[in-house]
C-alpha positions in Angstrom: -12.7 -156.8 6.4 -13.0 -157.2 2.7 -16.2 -155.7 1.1 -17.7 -159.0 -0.1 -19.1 -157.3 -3.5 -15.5 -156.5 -4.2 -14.4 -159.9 -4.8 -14.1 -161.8 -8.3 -16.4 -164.6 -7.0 -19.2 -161.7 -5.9 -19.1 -160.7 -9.8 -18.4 -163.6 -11.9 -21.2 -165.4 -9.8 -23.5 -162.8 -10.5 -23.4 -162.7 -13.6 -25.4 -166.4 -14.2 -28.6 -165.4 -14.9 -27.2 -163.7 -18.0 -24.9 -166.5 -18.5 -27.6 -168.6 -19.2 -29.9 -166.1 -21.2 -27.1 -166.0 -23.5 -26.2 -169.9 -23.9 -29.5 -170.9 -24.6 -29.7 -168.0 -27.4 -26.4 -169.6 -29.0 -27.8 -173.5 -28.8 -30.9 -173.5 -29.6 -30.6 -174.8 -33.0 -27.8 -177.3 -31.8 -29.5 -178.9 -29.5 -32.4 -178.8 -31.6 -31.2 -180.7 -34.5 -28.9 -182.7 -31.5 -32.8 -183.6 -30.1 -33.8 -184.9 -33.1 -30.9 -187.1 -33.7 -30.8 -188.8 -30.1 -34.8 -189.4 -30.5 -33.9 -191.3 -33.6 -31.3 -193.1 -32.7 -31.5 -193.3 -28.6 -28.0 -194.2 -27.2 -28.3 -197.8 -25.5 -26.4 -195.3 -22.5 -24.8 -192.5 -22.0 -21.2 -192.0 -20.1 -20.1 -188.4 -18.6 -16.9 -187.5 -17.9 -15.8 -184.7 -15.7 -14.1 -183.7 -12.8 -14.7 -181.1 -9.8 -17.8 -179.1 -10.3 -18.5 -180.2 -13.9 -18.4 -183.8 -12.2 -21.1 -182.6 -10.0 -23.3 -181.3 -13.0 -23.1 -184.7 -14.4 -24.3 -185.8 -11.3 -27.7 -183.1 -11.9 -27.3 -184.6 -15.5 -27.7 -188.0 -14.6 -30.7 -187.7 -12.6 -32.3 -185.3 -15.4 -31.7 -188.5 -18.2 -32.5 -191.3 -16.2 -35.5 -190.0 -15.3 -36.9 -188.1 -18.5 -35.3 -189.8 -20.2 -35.2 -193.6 -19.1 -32.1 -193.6 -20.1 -28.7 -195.4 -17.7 -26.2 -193.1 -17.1 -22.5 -193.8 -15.7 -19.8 -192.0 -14.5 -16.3 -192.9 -15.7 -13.0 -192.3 -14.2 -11.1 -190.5 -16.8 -8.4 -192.6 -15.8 -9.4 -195.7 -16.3 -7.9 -194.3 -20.3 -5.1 -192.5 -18.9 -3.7 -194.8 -16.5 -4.7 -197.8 -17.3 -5.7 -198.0 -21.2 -9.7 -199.2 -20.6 -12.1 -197.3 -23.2 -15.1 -195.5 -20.7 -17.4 -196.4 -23.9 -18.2 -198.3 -26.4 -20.6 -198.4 -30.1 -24.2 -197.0 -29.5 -23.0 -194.9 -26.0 -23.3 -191.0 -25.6 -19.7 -189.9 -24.1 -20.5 -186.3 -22.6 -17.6 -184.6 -22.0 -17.8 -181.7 -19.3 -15.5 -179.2 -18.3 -14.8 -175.6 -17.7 -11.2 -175.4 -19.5 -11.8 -178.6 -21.6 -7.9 -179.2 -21.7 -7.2 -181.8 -18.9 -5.3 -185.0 -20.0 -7.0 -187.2 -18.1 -10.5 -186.1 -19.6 -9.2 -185.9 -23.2 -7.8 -189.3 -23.3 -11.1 -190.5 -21.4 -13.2 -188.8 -24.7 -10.9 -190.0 -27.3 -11.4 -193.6 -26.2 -14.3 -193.2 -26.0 -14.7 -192.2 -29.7 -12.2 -194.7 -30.4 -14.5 -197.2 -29.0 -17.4 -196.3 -31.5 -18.8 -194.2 -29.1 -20.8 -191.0 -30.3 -18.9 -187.8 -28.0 -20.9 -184.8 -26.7 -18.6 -181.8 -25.1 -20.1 -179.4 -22.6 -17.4 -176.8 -21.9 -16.9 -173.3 -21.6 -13.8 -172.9 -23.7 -15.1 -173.2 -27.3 -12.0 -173.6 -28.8 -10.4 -176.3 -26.5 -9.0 -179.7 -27.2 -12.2 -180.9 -25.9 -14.3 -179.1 -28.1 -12.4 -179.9 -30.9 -12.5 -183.5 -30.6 -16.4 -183.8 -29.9 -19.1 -185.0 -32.8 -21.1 -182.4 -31.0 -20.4 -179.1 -29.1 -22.7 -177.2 -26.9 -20.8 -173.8 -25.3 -21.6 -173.5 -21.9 -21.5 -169.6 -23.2 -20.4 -168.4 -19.5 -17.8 -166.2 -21.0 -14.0 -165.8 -19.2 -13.3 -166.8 -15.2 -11.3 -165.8 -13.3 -11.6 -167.1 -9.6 -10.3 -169.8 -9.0 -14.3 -171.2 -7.7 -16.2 -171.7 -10.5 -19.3 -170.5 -9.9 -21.3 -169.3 -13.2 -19.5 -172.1 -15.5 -20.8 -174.6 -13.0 -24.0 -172.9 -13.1 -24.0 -172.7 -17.2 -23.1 -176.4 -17.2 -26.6 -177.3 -15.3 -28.0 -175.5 -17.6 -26.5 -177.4 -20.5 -27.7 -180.3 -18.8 -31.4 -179.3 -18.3 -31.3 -177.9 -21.9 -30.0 -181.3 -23.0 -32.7 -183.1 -21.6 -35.5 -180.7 -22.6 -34.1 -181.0 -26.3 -34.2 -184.5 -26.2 -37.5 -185.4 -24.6 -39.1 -182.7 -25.8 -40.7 -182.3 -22.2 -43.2 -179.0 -22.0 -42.5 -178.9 -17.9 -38.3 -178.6 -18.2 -38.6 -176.6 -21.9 -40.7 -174.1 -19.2 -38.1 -174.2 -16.7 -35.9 -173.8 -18.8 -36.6 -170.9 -20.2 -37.4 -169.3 -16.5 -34.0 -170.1 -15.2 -32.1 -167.0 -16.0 -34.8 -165.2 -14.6 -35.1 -167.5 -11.6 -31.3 -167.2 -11.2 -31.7 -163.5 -10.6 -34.2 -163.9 -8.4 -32.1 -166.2 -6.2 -29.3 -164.5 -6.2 -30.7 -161.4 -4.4 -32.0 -164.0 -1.7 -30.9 -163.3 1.6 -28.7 -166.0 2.7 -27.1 -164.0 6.0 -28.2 -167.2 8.6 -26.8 -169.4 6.8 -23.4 -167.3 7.0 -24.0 -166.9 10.9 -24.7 -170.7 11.6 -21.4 -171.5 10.0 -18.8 -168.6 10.7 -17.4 -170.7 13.7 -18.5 -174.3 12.7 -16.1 -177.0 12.1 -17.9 -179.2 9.7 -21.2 -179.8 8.6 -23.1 -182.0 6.1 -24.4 -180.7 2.7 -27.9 -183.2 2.2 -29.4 -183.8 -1.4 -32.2 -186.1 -3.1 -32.2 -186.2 -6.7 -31.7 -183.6 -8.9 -30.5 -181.9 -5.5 -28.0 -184.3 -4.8 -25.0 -182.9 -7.8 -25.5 -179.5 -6.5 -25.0 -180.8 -2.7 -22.1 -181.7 -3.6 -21.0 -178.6 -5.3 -21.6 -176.3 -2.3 -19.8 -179.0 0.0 -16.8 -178.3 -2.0 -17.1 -174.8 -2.2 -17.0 -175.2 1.4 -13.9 -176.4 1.8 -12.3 -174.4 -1.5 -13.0 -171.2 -0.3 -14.4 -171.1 3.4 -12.0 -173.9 4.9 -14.7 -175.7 5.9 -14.5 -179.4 6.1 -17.9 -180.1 4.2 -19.3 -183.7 3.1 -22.3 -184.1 0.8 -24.6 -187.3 1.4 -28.1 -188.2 -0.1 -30.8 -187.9 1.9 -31.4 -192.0 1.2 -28.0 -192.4 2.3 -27.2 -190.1 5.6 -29.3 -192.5 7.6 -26.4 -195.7 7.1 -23.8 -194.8 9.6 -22.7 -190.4 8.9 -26.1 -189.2 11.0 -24.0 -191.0 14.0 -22.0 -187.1 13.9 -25.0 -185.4 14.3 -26.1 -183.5 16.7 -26.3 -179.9 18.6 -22.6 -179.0 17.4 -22.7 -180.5 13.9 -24.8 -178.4 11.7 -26.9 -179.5 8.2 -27.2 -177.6 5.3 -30.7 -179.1 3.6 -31.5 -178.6 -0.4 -35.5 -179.4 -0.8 -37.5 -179.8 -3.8 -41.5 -180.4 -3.7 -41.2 -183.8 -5.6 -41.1 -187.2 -4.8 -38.3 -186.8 -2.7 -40.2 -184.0 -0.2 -41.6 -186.2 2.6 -38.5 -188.6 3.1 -36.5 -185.4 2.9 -38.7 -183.9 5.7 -38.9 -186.8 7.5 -34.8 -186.8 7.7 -35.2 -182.8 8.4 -37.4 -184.0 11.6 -35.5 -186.5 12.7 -32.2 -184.3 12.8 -33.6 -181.8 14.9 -35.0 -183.9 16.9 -31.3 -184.9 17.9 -30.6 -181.0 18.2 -28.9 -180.3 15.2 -28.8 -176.6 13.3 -30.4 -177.6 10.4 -30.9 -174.8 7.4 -33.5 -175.9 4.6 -32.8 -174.5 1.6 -36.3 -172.9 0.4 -37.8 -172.6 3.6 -35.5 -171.4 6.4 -33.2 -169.7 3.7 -35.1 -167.7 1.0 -35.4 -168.9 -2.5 -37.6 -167.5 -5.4 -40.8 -170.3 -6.2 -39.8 -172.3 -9.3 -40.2 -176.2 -11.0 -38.5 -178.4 -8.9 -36.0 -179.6 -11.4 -34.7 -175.7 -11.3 -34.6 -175.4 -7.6 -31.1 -176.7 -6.8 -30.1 -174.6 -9.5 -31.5 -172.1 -7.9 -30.0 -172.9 -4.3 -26.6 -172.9 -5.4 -26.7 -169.6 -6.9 -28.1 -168.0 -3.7 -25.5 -170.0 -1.6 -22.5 -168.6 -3.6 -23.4 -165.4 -2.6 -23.6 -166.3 1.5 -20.5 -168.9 0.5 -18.1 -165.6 -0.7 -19.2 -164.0 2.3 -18.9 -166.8 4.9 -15.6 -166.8 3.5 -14.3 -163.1 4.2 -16.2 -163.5 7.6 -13.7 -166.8 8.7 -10.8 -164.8 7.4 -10.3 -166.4 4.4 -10.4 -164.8 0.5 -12.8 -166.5 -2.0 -10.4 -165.4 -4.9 -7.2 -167.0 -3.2 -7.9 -170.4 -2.0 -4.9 -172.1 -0.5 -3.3 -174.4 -3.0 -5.6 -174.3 -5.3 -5.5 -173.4 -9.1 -8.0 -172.6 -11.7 -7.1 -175.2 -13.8 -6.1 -179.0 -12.6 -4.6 -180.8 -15.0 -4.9 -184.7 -14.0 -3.3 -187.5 -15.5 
């Protein structure tokens, strides 16, 4: 088999804690003066668009802004501007634009709508010299540097970063400025976590579901599709508010759940559920407690889990005789229309 440290995922994921060192070096004084505007002028709401993974940090970013920031955030379908002609935003909106490659049609047209609609445009993307880039009011680099697997795995990584950096800027909270600042150390820390049960509980499984609460909920949906991208593993992520309405009727000794936990408000229901699923026999894995993770503000800890679960993912996928560099028809850029 494949030595697992030999593949481009092993190394490109690895390199995220320095990823992140690096971009908040580069934005500081963006998102400082970017802070300062939004305080003085606070967008009546703010609309992401993404796809994929970044899609999933705008999921992280949502839940960072509506909270700290009291702010409503929406998702649009970048679509709704290339198929159909709707504008995702209008005068007084944030557009955040966020992507890896910043170059797919479907997202551009999405952001230039947007700005055609009055909307102010914020890109977070990796390429700094992309179409996306180069149509945003603002641009904050995600900084993670060139990759090459077709997984993204320290882009998505930067991009929750960008998002938590976004927020701190804005709200000027002490707590995620903190966090913040221990992430690329945290992100270290978590990926020399030892993740090997996870890879056993799910080397001959045939689906499972990826649970999340809050800030954990983008990220659950980032290692569900990592799943199926690079372990063929038919993955679905659900909140831990919403498994209860109909997908727990799967569960049971055969049907395996991979848990993401954080100590905040979201701890007992999320324990509760925990309980309850293994009181029907299911394998359940809580991230942070039966798999290792390095202590750290909750707003961090998903973060945190996804870094340590790339590691078990690219080897879960060499163990089910897959290649995390060679997904089956898969490239590393889409390009939707």
């Amino acid at each position: 088999m494949t030595d697992p440290t030999s593949t481009r995922m092993f190394a490109e994921a690895g390199e995220a804690g320095a990823v992140v060192a690096r971009q908040i070096a580069a934005n500081r004084v963006a998102l400082d003066q970017l802070g300062a505007e939004l305080r003085a002028a606070p967008p009546t709401a703010v609309v992401t668009c993404a796809r994929g993974s970044s899609d999933h940090a705008a999921t992280y970013l949502k839940h960072l802004l509506e909270v700290r920031a009291a702010t409503v955030v929406a998702s649009a379908t970048p679509s709704t501007a290339s198929l159909y002609g709707a504008a995702p935003a209008r005068a007084g909106m944030l557009a955040i634009g966020l992507s890896q490659s910043g170059k797919s049609p479907d997202l551009l047209a999405a952001m230039r709508a947007a700005a055609a609609g009055g909307a102010r445009t914020l890109a977070l993307v990796n390429v700094a010299d992309s179409p996306l880039a180069a149509l945003a009011d603002t641009l904050l680099p995600l900084a993670a540097g060139p990759e090459l697997s077709v997984a993204a795995t320290k882009s998505y990584l930067a991009t929750l970063a960008a998002a938590l950096a976004l927020t701190a800027a804005w709200t000027r909270d002490i707590d995620l400025q903190e966090a913040l600042q221990r992430l690329p150390g945290d992100l270290e820390a978590a990926w020399a976590c030892d993740w090997s049960p996870l890879v056993a509980a799910l080397a001959d499984a045939r689906g499972l579901y990826v649970i999340g609460r809050g800030p954990g909920f983008g990220p659950a949906q980032e290692i569900a599709l990592k799943l199926k991208e690079t372990c063929g593993l038919h993955a679905e992520a659900f909140s831990a508010a919403e498994v209860r309405h109909g997908p727990m009727a799967l569960v049971g000794p055969d049907f395996p759940l991979l848990v993401l936990r954080q100590e905040d408000a979201s701890a007992a229901a999320t324990d509760a559920l925990v309980a309850d699923m293994r009181a029907q026999g299911a394998p359940v894995l809580v991230a942070g407690r039966d798999l290792p993770l390095p202590a750290a503000d909750p707003v961090a800890m998903p973060a945190l889990a996804v870094q340590a679960f790339y590691r078990a993912a690219n080897a879960l996928s060499l163990v089910r005789g897959h290649h995390p560099d060679r997904p089956p028809l898969l490239n590393k850029v889409t390009e939707t229309f």
